[in-house]
C-alpha positions as CSV (number, residue, x, y, z in Angstrom):
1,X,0.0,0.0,0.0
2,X,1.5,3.3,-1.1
3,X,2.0,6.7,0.9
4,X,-1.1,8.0,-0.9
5,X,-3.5,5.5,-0.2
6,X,-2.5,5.5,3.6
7,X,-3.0,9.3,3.5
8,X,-6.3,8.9,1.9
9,X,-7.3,6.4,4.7
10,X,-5.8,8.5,7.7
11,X,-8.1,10.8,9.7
12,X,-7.5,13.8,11.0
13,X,-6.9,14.5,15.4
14,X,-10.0,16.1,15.6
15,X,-11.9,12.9,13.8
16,X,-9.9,10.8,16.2
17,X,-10.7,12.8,19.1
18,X,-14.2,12.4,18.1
19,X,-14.4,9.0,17.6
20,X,-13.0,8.9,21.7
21,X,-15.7,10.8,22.5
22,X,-18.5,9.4,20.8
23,X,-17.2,5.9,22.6
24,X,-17.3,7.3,26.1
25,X,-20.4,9.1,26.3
26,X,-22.0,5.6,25.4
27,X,-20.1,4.5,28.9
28,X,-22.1,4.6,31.8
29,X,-22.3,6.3,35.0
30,X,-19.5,5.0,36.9
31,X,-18.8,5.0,40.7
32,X,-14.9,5.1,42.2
33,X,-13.3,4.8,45.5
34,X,-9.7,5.9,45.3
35,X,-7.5,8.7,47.4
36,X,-7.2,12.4,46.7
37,X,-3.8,13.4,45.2
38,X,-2.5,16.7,44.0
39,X,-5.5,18.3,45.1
40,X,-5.7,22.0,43.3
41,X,-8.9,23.7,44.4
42,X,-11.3,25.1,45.1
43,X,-9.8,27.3,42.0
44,X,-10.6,31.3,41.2
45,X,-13.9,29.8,39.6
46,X,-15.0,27.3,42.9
47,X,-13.8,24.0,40.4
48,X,-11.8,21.5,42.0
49,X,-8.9,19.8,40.2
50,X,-6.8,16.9,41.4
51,X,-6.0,13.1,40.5
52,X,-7.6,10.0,42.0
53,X,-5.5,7.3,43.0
54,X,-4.8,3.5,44.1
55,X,-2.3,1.6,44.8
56,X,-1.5,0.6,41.0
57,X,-3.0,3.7,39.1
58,X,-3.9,7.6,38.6
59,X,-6.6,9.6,36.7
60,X,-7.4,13.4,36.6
61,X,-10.7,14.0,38.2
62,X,-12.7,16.8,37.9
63,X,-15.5,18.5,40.8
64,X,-17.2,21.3,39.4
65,X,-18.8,24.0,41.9
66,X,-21.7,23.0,42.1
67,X,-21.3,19.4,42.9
68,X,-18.6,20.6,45.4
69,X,-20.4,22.4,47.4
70,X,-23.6,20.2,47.5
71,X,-21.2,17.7,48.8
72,X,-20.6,19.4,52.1
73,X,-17.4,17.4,51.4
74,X,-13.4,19.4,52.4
75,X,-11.4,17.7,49.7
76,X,-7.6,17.5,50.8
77,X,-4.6,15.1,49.9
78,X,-5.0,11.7,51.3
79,X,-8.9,11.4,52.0
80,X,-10.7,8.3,51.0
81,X,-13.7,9.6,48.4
82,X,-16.6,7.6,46.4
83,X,-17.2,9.7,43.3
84,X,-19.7,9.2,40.7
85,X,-19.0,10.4,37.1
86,X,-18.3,9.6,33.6
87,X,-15.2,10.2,31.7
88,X,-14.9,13.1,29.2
89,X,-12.5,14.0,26.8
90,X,-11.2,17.8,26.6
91,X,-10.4,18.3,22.7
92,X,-8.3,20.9,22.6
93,X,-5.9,19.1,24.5
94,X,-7.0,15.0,24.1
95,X,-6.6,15.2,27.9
96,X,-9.4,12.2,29.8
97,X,-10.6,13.5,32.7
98,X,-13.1,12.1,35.4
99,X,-15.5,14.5,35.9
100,X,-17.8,13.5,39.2
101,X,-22.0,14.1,39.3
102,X,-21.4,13.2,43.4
103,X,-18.9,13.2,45.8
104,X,-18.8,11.5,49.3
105,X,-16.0,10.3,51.7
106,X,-15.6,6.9,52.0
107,X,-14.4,4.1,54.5
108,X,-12.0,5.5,57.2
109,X,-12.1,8.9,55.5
110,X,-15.3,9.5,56.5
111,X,-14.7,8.7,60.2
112,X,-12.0,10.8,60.6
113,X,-13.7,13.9,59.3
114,X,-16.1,12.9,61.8
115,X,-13.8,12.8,64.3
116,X,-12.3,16.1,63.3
117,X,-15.4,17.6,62.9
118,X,-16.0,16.6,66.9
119,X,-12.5,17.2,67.6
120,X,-13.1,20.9,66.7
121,X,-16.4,21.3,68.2
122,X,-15.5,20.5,71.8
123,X,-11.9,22.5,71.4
124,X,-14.5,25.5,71.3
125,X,-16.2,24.7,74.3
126,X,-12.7,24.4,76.1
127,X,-12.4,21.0,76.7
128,X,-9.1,21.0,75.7
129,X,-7.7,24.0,76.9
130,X,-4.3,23.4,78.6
131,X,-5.2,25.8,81.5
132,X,-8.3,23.6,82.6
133,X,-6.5,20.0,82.7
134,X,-4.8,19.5,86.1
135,X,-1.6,18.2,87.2
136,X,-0.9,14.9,88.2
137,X,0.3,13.8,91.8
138,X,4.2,13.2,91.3
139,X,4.3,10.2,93.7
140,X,1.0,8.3,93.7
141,X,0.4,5.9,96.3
142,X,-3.5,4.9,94.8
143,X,-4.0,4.5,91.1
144,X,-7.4,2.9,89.3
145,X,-6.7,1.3,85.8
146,X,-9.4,1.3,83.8
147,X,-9.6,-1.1,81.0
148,X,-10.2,-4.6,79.9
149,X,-9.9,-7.2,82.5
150,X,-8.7,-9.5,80.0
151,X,-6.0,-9.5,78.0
152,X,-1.8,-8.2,78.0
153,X,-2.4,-4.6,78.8
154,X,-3.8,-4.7,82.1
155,X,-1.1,-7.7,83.1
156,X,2.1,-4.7,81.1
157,X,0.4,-2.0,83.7
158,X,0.5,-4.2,86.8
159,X,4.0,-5.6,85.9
160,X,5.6,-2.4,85.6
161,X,3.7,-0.6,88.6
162,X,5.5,-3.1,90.7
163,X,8.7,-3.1,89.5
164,X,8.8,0.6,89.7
165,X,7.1,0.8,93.0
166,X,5.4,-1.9,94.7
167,X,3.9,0.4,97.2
168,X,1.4,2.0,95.1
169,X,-1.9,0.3,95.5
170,X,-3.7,-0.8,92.3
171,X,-7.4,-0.8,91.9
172,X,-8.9,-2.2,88.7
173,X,-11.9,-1.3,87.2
174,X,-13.2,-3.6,83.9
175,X,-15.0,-3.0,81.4
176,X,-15.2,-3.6,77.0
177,X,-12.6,-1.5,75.2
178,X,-14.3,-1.6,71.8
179,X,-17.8,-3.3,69.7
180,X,-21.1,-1.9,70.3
181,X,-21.9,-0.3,74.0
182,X,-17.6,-0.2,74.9
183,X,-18.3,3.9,75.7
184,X,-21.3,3.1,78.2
185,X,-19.4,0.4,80.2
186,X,-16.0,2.6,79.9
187,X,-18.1,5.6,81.3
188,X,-19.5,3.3,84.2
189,X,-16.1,2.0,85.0
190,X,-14.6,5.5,85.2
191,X,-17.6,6.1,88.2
192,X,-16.5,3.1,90.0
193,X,-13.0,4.3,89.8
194,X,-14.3,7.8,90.8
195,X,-15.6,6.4,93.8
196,X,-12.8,4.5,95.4
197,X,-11.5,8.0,95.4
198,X,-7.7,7.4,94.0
199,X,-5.3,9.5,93.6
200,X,-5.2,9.2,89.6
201,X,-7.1,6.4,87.0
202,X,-5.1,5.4,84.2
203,X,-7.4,5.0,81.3
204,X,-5.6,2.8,78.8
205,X,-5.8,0.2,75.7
206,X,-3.8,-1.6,73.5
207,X,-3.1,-1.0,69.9
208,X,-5.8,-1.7,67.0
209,X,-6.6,-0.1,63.8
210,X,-8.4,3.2,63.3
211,X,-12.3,1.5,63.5
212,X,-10.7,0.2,66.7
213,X,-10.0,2.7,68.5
214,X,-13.3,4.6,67.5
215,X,-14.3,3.9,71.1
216,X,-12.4,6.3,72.6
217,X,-13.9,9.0,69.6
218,X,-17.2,8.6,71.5
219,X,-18.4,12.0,72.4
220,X,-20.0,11.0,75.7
221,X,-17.4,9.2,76.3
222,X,-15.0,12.3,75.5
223,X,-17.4,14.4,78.3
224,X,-17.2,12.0,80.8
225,X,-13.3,12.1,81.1
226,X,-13.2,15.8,80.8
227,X,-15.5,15.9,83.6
228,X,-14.4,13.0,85.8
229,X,-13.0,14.6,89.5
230,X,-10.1,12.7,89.7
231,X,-7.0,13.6,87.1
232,X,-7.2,11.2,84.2
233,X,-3.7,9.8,82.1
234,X,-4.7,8.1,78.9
235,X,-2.6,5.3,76.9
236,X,-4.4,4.3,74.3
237,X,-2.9,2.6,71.4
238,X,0.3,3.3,70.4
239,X,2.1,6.3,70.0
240,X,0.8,7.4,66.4
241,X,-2.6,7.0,67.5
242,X,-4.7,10.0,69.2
243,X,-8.3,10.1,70.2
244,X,-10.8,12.6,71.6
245,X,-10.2,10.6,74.9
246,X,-6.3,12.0,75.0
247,X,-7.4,15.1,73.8
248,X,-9.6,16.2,77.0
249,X,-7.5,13.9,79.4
250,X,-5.4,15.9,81.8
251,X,-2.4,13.8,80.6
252,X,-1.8,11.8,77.3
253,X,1.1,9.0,77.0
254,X,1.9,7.3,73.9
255,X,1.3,3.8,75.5
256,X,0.1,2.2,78.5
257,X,2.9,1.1,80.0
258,X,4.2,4.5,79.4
259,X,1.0,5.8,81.4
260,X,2.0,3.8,84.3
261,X,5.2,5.0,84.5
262,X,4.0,8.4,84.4
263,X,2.5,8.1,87.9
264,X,4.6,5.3,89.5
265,X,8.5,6.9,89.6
266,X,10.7,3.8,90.3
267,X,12.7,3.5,93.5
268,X,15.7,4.7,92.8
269,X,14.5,7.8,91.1
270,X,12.9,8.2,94.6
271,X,15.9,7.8,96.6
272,X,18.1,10.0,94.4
273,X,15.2,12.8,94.9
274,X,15.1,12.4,98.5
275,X,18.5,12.4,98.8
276,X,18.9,15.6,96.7
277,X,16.1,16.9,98.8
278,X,18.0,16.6,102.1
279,X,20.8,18.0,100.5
280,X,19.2,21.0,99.6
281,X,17.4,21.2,102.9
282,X,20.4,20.6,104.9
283,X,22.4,23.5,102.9
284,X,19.1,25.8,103.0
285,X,19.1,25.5,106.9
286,X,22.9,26.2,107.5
287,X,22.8,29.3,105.4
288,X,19.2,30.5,107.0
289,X,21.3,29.7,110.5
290,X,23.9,31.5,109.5
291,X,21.9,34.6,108.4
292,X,20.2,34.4,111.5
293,X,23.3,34.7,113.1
294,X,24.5,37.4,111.8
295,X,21.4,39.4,111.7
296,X,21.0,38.3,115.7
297,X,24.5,39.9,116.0
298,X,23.8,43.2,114.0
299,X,20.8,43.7,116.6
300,X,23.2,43.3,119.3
301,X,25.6,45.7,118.0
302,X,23.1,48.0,116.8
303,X,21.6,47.8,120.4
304,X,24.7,48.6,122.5
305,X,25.4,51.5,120.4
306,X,22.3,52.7,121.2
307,X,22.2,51.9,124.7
308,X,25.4,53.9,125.4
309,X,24.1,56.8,122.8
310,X,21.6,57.4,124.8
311,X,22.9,57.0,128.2
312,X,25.8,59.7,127.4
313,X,22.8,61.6,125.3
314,X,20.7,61.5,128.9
315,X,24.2,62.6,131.1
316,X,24.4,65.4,128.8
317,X,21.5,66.8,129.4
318,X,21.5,66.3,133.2
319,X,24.7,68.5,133.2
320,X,23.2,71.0,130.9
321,X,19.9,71.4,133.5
322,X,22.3,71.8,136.3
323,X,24.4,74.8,135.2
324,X,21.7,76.5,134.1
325,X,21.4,79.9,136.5
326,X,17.1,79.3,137.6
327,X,19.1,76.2,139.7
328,X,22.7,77.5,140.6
329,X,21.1,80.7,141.7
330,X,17.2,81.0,141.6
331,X,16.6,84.6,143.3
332,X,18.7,86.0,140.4
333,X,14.8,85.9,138.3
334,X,13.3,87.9,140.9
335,X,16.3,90.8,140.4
336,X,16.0,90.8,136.9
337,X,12.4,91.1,137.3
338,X,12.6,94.3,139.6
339,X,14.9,96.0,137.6
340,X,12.7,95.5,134.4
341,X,9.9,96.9,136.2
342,X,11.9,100.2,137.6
343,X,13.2,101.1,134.0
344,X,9.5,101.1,132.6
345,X,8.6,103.4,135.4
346,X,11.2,105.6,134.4
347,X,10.1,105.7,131.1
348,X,6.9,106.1,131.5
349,X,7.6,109.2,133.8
350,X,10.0,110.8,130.9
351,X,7.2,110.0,128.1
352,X,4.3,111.6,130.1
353,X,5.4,115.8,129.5
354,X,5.8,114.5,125.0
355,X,2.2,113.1,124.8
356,X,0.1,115.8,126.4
357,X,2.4,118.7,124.1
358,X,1.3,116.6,121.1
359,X,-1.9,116.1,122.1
360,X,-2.4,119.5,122.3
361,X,-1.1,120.5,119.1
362,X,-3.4,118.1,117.3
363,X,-6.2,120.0,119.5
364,X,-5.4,122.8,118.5
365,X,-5.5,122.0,114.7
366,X,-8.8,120.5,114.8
367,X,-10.1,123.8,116.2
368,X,-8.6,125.8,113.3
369,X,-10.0,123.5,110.6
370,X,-12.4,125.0,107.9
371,X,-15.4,122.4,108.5
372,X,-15.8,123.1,112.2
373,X,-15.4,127.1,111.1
374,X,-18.5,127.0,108.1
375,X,-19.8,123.5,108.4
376,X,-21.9,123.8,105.2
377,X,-18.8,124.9,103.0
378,X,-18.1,121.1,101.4
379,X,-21.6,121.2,99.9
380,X,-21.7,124.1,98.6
381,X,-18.4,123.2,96.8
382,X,-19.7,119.8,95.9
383,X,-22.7,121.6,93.9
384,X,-20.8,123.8,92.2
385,X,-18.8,120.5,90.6
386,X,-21.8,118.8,89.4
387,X,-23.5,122.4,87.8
388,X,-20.7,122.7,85.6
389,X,-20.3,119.3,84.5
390,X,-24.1,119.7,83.9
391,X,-23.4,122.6,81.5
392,X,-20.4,121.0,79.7
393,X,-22.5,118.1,78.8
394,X,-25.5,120.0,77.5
395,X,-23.4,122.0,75.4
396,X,-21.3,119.2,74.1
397,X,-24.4,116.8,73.0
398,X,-25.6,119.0,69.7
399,X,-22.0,119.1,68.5
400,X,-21.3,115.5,69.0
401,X,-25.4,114.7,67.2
402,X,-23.8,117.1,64.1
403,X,-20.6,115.2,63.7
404,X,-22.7,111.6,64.0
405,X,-25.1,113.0,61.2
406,X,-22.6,114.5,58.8
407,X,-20.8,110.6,58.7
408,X,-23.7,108.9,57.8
409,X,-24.5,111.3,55.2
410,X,-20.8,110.4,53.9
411,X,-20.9,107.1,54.1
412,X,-23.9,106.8,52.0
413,X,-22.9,109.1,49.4
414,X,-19.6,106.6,49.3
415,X,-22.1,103.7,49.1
416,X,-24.2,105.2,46.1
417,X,-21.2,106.2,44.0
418,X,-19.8,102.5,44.4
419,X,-22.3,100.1,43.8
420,X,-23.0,100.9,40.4
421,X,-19.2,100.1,39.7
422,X,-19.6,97.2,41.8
423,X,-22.1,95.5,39.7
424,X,-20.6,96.7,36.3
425,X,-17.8,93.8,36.1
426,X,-20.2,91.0,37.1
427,X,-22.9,91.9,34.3
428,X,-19.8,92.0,31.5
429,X,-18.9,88.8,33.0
430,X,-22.6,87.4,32.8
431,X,-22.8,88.7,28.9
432,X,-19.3,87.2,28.1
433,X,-21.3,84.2,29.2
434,X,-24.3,84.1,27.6
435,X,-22.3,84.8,24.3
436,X,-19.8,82.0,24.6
437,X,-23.0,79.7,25.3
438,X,-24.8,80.8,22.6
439,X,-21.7,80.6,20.3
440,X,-21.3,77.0,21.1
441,X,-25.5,75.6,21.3
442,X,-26.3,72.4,19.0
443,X,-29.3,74.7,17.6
444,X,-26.9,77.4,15.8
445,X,-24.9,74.7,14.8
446,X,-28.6,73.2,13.6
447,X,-29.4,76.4,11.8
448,X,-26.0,76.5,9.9
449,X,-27.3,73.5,7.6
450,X,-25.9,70.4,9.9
451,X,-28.0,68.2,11.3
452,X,-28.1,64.9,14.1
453,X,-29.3,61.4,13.2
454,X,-31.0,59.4,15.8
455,X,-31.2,55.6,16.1
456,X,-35.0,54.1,16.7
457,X,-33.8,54.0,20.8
458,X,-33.1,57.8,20.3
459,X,-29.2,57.2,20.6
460,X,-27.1,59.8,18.6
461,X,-25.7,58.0,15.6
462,X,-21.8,59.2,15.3
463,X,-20.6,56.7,12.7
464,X,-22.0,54.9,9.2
465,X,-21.2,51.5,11.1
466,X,-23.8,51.9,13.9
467,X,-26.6,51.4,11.6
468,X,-27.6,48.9,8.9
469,X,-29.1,48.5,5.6
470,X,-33.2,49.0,6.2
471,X,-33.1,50.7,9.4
472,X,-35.2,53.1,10.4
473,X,-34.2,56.8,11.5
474,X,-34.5,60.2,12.2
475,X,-33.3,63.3,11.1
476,X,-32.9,66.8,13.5
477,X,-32.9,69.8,11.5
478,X,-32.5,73.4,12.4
479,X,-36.0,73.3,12.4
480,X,-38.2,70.3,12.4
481,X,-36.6,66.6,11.8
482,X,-37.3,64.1,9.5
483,X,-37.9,60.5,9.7
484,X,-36.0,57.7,7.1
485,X,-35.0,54.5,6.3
486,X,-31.3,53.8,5.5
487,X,-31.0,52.5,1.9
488,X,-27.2,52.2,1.7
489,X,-24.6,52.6,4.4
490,X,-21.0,53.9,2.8
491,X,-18.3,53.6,5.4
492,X,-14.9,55.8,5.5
493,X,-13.0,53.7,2.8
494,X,-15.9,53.9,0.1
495,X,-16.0,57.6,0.9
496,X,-12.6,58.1,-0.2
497,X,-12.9,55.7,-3.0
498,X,-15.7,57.9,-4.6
499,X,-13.6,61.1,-3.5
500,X,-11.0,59.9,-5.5
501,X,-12.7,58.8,-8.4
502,X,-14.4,62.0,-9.0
């Protein structure tokens, strides 16, 4: 077969592309279980894009909006999904794409969001808020273990309570650690434990796989140990594993045998503590001893040099109060007195003759005084003040009326002459106005044998291209308009065309 006939055989990509099509809309509705992978979404436009995945293979899926967020579904890398859907082929590209008409988490996926979605919900309410959970006793001599009676986990918690310290006493309460009704029996096994009042109750499990371990997901469950009185330490699985239990618990260990050592230090570690202890104790002591002894011996000092300042303080004074002259020679007041007494009368006797001459004088001036010569003299005075200030005022008043008058009458004159001059520059600016807006009004424009075409909406028509062959319009003249119908519309290029040909 030669090159041509094969070329006259071949199809083209878009054929082929086609064909692919064709074949898988006649596929039906399929449904998937796989794991999210390079999840890309939700995108600028709400679609989700990422690939869906097992253990031997890969497709592209697709989620549009819609379907996303009828779902109720948070897609992220690594969750379990069921998605129903058909396959499509984008042409452009030949890419096959799964592109989902439902989407729902599946298996173990689902129960984990669950969990998370309970998780959240109670770290709101503050069940898990590291200021509420309280401390654990550092040397616990009463412990309750709460879990299965049977079994390797409660013999691993026994075993290394006793080896670590055989002197704590162990209470155990039973009950079912998983299957149907595990949460009631673990919540009634936490009151027993409750009521034989221990000092901590270990709540623990072994290991299992995720559906296992669901137990300690319960929510009541999850209430009850947030609640219980006494503080609670959780082992539970191993150390990947965490539930709501260890969540709200006041003390989370990755095992149980790691929960028992928690609250049961081992001997040794007890010794060496003790041991430290007196150490410390015995060195705290000596140097509070030794401060006491020095600050007992600063108060003795301080009190002997006190003592004696105040003894030779108190001698001081004694010798002061006896050499003062009231006691070495007590009549010496009295002549000091007397003498006092003599001088004032001999003062007094000398300052008698002075005040009755200056007493006399000022007598004597009184007498002489005009007021006691013509007592009516300072009114008459007075009235002769207020009859010429009377006059100046009367004869002050026209003048001042005359000035007051003639001002006014110049101000107005000044007002009249300047208000026409006033108002002249703002009516030349109003006519410069009015004649640039008359220069540049549509109507003169109108009346200069232009006119405006209209579209049937009433639109102003500025170019040929705006309206087509058969269209109604109408015309505005400078007075009147006119209504038509286009018969041929010539654009820019035929314009020139016919310039040029004439």
């Amino acid at each position: 077969m030669t090159s041509e006939s094969l070329a006259r055989q071949a199809i083209s990509v878009s054929d082929a592309v086609g064909f692919a099509k064709a074949s898988l809309e006649n596929m039906p509705t399929l449904l998937v279980s796989g794991e999210v992978s390079g999840f890309r979404g939700p995108a600028r436009t709400g679609h989700c894009y990422f690939q869906l995945k097992d253990d031997s293979a890969a497709m592209d899926a697709i989620v549009w909006k819609g379907i996303y967020r009828a779902s109720g579904v948070e897609l992220r890398d690594g969750l379990q999904v069921l998605m129903a859907g058909r396959f499509q082929i984008y042409a452009p590209t030949g890419r096959l794409s799964f592109v989902a008409k439902s989407l729902e988490v599946s298996g173990e996926g689902l129960l984990r969001q669950q969990v998370a979605a309970l998780a959240k919900r109670l770290q709101a309410e503050g069940l898990m808020d590291p200021a509420r959970k309280r401390s654990i006793p550092a040397f616990c001599t009463r412990v309750a273990v709460v879990t299965s009676p049977t079994g390797s986990v409660i013999d691993d918690v026994k075993r290394t309570l006793a080896r670590r310290n055989p002197l704590v006493e162990i209470l155990v309460s039973g009950c079912a650690v998983q299957g149907e009704g595990a949460p009631a029996q673990i919540i009634a096994a936490l009151n027993r434990a409750v009521a034989a009042r221990p000092e901590a109750i270990l709540l623990v499990r072994g290991g299992g796989s995720y559906e296992d371990l669901m137990t300690f997901n319960d929510e009541q469950l999850a209430r009850a140990v947030a609640a219980c009185p006494i503080p609670v330490v959780t082992g539970i699985g191993h150390e990947p594993d965490t539930s709501i239990c260890d969540m709200v618990a006041d003390r989370r260990c990755s095992t149980p045998t790691a929960a028992a050592e928690s609250v049961a230090p081992a001997f040794d570690e007890i010794q060496r503590s003790f041991h430290d202890r007196e150490r410390r104790l015995a060195h705290a002591m000596g140097v509070t001893l030794q401060a006491r002894r020095q600050t007992i011996e600063a108060y003795e000092l301080r009190a002997r040099q006190g003592m004696r300042a105040r003894l030779d303080a108190a001698s001081a004074s004694v010798e002061a109060l006896a050499s003062r002259r009231p006691l070495s020679a007590p009549l010496s007041m009295l002549d000091d007195r007397q003498m006092q007494l003599e001088l004032t009368a001999q003062r007094l006797h000398d300052a008698a003759p002075r005040m009755l001459s200056r007493f006399e004088a000022q007598v004597d001036a009184l007498a002489a005084h005009r007021c006691l010569q013509d007592p009516w003299a300072p009114l008459v005075a007075r009235r002769e003040v207020l009859d010429t200030a009377s006059k100046r005022m009367s004869e002050a008043l026209p003048r001042l009326l005359e000035r007051t008058d003639a001002s006014t009458q110049a101000l107005e004159q000044r007002l009249r002459a300047l208000g026409p001059r006033l108002l002249r520059s703002q009516r030349e600016t109003i006519g410069r106005c009015a004649a640039q807006l008359e220069a540049l009004s549509p109507l003169k424009v109108l009346a200069r044998g232009y006119a405006i075409a209209r579209d049937e909406e009433g639109h102003v028509i500025g170019s040929a291209e705006a309206v087509r062959e058969g269209e109604r319009i109408s015309v505005l003249l400078g007075s009147g308009s006119i209504a038509a119908q286009v018969t041929e519309v010539r654009s820019e290029e035929k314009l020139g065309a016919s310039a040029d040909a004439r």
